[in-house]
N, C-alpha and C positions, 0 to 999 in steps of 0.2 A: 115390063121393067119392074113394075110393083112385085112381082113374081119371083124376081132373081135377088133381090134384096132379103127374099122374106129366108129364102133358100140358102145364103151367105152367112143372117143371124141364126137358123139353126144350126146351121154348121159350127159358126163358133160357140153357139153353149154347147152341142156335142164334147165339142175339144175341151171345151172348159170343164167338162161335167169329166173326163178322159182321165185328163192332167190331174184334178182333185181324188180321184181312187188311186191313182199312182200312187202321187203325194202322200196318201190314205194306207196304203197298202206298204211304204217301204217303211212310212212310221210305225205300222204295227209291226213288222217285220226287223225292225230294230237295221234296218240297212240304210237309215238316210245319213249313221256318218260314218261312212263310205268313206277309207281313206287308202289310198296308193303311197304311203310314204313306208321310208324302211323298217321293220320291225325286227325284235331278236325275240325268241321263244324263251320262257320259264317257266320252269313246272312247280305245280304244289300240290299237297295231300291236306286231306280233308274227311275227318271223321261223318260230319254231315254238308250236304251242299243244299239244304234247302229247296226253294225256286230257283236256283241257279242256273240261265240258259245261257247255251253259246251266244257268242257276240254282246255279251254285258260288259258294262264298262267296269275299268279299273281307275282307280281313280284314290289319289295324292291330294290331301288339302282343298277335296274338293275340285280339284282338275281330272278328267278326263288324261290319263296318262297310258292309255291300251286299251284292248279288248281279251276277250273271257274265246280262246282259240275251240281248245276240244277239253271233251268230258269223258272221263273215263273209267270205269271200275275197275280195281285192282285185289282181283281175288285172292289175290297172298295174301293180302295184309290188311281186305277188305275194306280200303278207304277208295275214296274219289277222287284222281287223278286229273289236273286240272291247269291245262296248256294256257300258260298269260300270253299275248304276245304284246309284247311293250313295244313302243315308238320309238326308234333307237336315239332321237333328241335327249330323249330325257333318260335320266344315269342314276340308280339305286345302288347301294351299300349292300355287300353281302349277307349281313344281318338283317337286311330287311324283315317284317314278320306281313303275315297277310291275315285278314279274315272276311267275313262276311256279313254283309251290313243292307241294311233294307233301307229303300230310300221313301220315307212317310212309314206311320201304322201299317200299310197294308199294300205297299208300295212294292217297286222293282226291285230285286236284290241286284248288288252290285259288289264285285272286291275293293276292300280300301287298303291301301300299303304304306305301313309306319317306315319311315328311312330310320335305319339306325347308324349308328359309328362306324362303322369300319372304313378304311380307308380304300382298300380294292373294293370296285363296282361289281355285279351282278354281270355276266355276259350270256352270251344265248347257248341254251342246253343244262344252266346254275338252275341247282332247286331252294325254293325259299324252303327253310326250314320251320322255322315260330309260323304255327295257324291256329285260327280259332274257328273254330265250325259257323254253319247260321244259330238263330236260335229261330227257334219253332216255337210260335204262338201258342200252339194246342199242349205243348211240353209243359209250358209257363203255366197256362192255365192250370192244366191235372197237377202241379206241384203245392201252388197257389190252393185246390180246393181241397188236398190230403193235409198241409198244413191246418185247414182249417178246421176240417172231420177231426184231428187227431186233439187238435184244442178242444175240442166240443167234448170227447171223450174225458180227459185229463181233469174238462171243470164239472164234469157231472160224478166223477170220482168221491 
């Protein structure tokens, strides 16, 4: 009897150890929010996408209003082509503008979308026009330390 007991509690930390890599695995994998509800497609262009990976949120005032669909390069015109699929709930202005926004110092990148005026909504296959690239840390930096080089110069003059 002592036997089958002992046999039952490995079993359930098994399962529990199981369930926690799941858990583990869909959150690095960006699939734990996982949603079935209706979405419409909108595309945008992007001189630079940074870190930007599929299935990044989009996101309104801080809401979660879609996801970051496909990535794509556009050798014409050599920008990043870049499928939103928004939640058909929620309803954006033509003029919307998009950019790219890092959430923390050194954190997730994620799209944010300013609603603008206009009074017809966005519908699926509309491309947002106004974008603004990521910014790139190491860009900032090297601007940051040639400003600095070039004042060094200018005071030794």
């Amino acid at each position: 009897m002592h036997r089958k007991t002992l046999d039952i509690w490995v079993g359930l930390f098994v399962l529990l150890g199981a369930a926690a890599l799941l858990f583990l695995a869909l959150k690095a994998g960006n699939m734990s929010a996982l949603s079935f509800d209706k979405t419409y497609d909108v595309v945008t262009r992007f001189d630079n996408i940074g870190g930007l990976k599929p299935r990044a949120p989009v996101k309104s005032a801080g809401v979660v209003v879609g996801r970051v669909g496909e990535i794509k390069f556009d050798d014409k015109t050599f920008q990043a082509s870049v499928t939103l699929q928004m939640e058909a709930r929620y309803k954006f202005p033509k003029d919307t503008s998009a950019k790219i926004l890092t959430a923390g110092l050194l954190g997730e990148q994620y799209i944010g979308l300013e609603p603008g005026g206009d009074t017809n909504n966005l519908v699926a296959g509309d491309k947002i026009k106004m974008t603004q690239s990521a910014v790139v840390l190491e860009n900032l930096i090297s601007q940051f330390l040639f400003s600095k080089a070039a004042e060094g110069k200018e005071e030794q003059k």
